[in-house]
C-alpha positions in Angstrom: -21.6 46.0 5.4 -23.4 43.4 7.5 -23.4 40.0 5.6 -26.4 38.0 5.5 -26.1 34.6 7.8 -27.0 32.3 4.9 -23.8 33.7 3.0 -21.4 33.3 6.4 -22.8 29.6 6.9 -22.2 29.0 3.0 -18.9 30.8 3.4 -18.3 28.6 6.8 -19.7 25.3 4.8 -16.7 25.6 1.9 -14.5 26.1 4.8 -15.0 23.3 7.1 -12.6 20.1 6.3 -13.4 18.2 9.6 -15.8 17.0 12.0 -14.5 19.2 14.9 -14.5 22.4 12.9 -18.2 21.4 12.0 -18.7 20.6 15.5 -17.5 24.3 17.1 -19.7 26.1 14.4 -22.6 25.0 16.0 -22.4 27.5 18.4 -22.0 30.4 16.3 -25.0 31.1 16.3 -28.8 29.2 16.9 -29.4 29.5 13.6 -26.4 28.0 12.1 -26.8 24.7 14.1 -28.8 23.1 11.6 -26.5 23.4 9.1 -23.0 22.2 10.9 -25.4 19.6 11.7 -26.6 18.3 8.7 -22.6 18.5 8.0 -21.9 16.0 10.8 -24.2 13.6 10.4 -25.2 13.5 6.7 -22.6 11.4 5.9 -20.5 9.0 8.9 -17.5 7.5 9.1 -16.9 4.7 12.1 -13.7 3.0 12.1 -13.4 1.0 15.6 -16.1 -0.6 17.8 -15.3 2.5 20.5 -16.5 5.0 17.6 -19.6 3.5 17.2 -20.7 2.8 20.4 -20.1 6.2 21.2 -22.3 7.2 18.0 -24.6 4.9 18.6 -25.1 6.5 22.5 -25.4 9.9 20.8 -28.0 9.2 18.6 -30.3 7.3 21.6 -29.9 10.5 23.4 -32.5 12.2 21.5 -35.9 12.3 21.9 -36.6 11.4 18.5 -33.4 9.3 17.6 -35.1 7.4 15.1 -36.5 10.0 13.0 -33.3 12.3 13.3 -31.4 9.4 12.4 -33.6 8.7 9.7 -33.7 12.1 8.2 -30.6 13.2 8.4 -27.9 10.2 7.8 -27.7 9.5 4.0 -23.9 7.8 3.7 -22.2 5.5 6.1 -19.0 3.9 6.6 -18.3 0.9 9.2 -15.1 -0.5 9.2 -12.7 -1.8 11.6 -13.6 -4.3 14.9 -17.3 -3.4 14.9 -19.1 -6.4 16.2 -22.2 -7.5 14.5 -24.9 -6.8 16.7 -23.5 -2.9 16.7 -23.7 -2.8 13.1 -27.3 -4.6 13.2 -28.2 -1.8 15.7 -26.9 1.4 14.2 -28.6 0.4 10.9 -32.0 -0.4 12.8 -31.9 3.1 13.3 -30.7 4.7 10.5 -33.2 4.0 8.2 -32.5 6.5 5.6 -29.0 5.3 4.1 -28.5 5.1 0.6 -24.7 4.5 0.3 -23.1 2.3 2.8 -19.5 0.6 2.6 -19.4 -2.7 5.3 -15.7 -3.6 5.6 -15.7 -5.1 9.0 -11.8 -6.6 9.9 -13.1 -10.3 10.1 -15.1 -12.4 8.1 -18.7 -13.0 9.1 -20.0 -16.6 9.5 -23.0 -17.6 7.6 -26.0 -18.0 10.4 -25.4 -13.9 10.3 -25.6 -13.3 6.6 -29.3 -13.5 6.2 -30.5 -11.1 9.2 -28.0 -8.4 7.7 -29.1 -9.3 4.3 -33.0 -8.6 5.0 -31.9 -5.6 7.3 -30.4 -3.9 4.2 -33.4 -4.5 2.2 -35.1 -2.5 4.5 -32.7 1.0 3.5 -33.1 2.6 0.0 -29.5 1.5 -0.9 -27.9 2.5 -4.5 -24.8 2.4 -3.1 -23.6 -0.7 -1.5 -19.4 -1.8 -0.7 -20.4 -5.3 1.2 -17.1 -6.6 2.6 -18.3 -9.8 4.7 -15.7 -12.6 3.4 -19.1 -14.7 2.8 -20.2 -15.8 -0.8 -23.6 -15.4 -1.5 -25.9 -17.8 -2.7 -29.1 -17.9 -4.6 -30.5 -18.7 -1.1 -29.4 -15.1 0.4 -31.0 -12.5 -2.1 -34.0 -14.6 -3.2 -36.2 -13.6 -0.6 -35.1 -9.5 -0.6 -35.5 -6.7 -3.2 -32.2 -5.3 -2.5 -30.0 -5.9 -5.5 -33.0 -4.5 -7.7 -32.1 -1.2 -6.8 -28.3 -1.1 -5.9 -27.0 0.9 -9.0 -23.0 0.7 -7.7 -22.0 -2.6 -6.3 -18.3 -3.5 -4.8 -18.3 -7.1 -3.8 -15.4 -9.4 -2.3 -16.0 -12.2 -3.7 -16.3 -13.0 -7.6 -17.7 -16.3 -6.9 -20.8 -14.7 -6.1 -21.6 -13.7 -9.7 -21.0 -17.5 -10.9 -24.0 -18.4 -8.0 -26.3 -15.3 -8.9 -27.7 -14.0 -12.4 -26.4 -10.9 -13.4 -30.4 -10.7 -13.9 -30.9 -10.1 -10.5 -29.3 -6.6 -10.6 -31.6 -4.5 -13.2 -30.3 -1.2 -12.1 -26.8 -1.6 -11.6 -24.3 0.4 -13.8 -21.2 0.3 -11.5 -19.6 -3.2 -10.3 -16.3 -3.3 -8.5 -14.7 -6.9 -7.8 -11.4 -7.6 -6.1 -9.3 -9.3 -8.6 -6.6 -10.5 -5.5 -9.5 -12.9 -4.4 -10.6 -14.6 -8.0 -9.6 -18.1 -7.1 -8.6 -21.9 -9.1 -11.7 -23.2 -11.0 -13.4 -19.7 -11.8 -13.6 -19.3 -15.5 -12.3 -15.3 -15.5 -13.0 -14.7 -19.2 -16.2 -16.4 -19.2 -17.3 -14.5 -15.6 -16.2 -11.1 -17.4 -18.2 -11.8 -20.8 -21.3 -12.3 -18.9 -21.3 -9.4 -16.7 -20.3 -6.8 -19.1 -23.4 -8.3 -21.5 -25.3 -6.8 -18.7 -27.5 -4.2 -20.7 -27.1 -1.5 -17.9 -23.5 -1.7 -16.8 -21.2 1.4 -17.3 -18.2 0.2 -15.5 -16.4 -2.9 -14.0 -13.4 -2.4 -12.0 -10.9 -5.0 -11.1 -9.3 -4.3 -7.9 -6.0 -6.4 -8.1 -2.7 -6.7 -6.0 -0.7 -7.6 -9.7 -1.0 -4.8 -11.5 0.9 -5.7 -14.8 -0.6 -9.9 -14.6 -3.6 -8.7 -15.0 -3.5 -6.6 -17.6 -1.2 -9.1 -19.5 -4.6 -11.5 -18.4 -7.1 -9.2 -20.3 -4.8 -8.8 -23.2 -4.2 -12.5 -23.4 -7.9 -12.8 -23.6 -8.8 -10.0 -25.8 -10.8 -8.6 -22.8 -9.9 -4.7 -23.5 -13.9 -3.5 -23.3 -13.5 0.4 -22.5 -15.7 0.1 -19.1 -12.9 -2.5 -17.4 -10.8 -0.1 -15.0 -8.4 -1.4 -13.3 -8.1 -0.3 -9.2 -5.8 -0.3 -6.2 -6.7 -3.1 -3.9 -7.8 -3.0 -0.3 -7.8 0.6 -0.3 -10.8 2.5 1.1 -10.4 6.1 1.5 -13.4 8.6 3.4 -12.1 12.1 4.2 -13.4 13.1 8.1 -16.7 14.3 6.7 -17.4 11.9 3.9 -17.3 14.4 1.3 -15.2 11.6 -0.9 -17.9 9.1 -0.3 -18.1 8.4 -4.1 -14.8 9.5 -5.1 -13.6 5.9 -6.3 -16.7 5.5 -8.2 -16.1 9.0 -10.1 -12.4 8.1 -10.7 -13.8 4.8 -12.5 -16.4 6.3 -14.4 -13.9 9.3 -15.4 -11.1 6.2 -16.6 -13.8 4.5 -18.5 -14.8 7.2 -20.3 -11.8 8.1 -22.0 -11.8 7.4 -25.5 -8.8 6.1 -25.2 -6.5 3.9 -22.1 -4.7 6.2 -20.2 -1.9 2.9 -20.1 -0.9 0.8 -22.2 -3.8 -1.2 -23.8 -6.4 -0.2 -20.4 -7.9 1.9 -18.4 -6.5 2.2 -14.8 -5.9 4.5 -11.6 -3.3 4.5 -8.9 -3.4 4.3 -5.0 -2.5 7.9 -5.4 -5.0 9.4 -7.3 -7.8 8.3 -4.8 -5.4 9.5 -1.8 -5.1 12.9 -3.3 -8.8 13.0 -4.2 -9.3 12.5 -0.4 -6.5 15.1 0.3 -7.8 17.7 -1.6 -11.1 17.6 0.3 -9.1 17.7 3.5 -6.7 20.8 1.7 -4.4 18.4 2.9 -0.7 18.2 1.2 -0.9 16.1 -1.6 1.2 12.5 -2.1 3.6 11.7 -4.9 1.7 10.0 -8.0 2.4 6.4 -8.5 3.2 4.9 -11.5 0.6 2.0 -12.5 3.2 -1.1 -12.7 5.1 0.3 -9.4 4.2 0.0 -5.7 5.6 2.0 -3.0 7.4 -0.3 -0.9 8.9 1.0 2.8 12.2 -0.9 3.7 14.1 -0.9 6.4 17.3 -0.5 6.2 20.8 -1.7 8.0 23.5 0.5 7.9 27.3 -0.3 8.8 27.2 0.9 12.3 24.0 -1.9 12.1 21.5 0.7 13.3 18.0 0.0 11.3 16.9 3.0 9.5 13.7 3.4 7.7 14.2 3.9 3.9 12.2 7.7 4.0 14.6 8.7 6.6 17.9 10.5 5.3 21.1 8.9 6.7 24.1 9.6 6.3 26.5 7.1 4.3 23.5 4.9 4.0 21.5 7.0 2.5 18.5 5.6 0.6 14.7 6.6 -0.9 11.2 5.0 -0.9 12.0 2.1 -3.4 9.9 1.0 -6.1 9.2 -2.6 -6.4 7.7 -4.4 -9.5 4.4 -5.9 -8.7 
């Protein structure tokens, strides 16, 4: 029986967990290249400087680079040592984004906050995870339309929602802050009343290093609204094809619409749970499932021959597991 192509490239599709697998079924056949293609690029993830200049190169290669780009990259991920004027130049050209997560590994300095800012304005973001160690002022999104049409927002600094009006965000219905970098003289309670009176938010989620704190915090405070979820911090997690792209956002939204917590008196999710999202995409092995006041913590450890083992090594008489280690 001879199967129709558009049923082996489906087929093909479901199969492919990588960008190298996409890659080599390109050359099956003519036909087949546009949609191994649309696989590769629809959704990117650049983690180093070398990465992206090599991306960047491909893409110039074409004859209609712009256009391509522009058509066919939706979701993009740049992370890691990526200088600034790489990032300006690979979102000159891809002009059609409309989720992008910016978590370069240094802080930018404030002369480059407003050309990024009125690049972005340029793309039709919804979803934006803006990781520049700057706060933003009223002076920064005054001028651009931007944050009128971001509908999931993940921010590193809480401080900028003290300096901006949760006004200026009349589509947004997912916020994500990083509890770890709330700092001395920001009134918490006061900054979590007013967003969540924000008539179109759905979820708020508090990505914090202290687990258990925190959650004493919002008790404390009588702050146990159902859409507060509370996250893993620093933990951003795109499987080789950036299938998971809004897997942390769907692990929120799932949390806060239980009708009741899933622990103690709130809503929450482990480190785990997003790894083994992103392992399951990758039909990957998944990790052990980590319990919401616990953190994995790998030791080292000295035995009495004084050769350092690592704790997930067995040893002999000094024999030890991962320990778990109170936040």
């Amino acid at each position: 029986m001879k199967v129709p192509l558009e049923i082996l490239i489906y087929i093909f599709t479901l199969a492919t967990r990588n960008r190298g697998s996409a890659a080599s079924w390109m050359l099956y056949q003519r036909r087949s290249k546009p949609w191994f293609e649309k696989q590769l690029y629809e959704k990117v993830l650049l983690c180093d400087e070398y990465e992206a200049s090599l991306f960047l190169q491909c893409l110039r290669r074409r004859q209609t680079c712009e256009e391509f780009a522009t058509s066919s990259i939706k979701a993009m991920s740049l992370s890691g040592d990526i200088n600034v004027a790489l990032i300006m130049a690979i979102l000159s050209l891809c002009k059609g984004i409309n989720n992008l997560s910016l978590r370069p590994h240094f802080d930018m300095i404030d002369n480059e906050v407003p050309p990024l800012i009125q690049l972005l304005d340029t793309l039709p973001l919804k979803v934006l995870s803006l990781q520049i160690g700057v706060p933003f002022t009223s002076s920064f999104t005054s001028n651009v339309t931007l944050f009128a049409k971001i509908t999931h927002l993940e921010v590193d600094d809480p401080h900028m929602l003290r300096d901006i009006s949760m006004a200026s965000f009349p589509q947004l219905t997912h916020l994500s802050l990083w509890g770890s970098s709330i700092k001395p003289g920001l009134n918490i309670p006061l900054l979590v009343t007013n967003i969540l009176s924000h008539i179109t938010l759905e979820v708020v989620i508090f990505r914090i290093e202290n687990h258990k704190q925190f959650a004493d915090f919002l008790d404390r405070h009588e702050l146990n609204d159902p859409r507060i979820v509370l996250a893993t911090p620093r933990r951003y997690l795109w499987d080789d094809l950036g299938r998971s792209c809004m897997l942390f956002w769907e692990l929120a939204e799932e949390k806060a619409k239980l009708r009741e917590p899933n622990h103690n008196n709130h809503r929450c999710f482990t480190r785990s749970a997003l790894t083994n999202g992103v392992r399951d995409f990758m039909d990957i092995d998944r990790v052990p499932e980590d319990h919401p006041d616990y953190e994995i913590v790998l030791t080292n450890v000295i035995g009495a021959n004084g050769r350092v083992r690592a704790s997930d090594h067995e040893t002999d008489d000094d024999q030890t597991d991962v320990e778990a280690e109170e936040e």
